[in-house]
N, C-alpha and C positions, 0 to 999 in steps of 0.2 A: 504494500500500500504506500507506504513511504517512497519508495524509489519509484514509481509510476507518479507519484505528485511531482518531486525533486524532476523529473524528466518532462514533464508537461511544464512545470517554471519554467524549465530550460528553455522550451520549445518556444515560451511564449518571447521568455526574452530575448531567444533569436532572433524571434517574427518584430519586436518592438523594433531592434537595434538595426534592420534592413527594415524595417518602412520610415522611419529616423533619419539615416543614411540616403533611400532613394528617394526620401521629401527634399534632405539638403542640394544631392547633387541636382536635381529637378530644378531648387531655385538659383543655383550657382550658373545652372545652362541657362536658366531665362534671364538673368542679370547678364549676361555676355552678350 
């Protein structure tokens, strides 16, 4: 049970850290 939650955190805060990431570079291209 623990390691299925610990792995789902993960997942999310992967999915966070790449939608984070392709919002910055998104506005770094439209500022150019």
């Amino acid at each position: 049970m623990c390691s299925v939650f610990s792995l789902h955190n993960f997942a999310a805060t992967c999915l966070q850290l790449l939608y984070i990431f392709q919002k910055d570079s998104l506005f770094s291209f439209l500022s150019v």
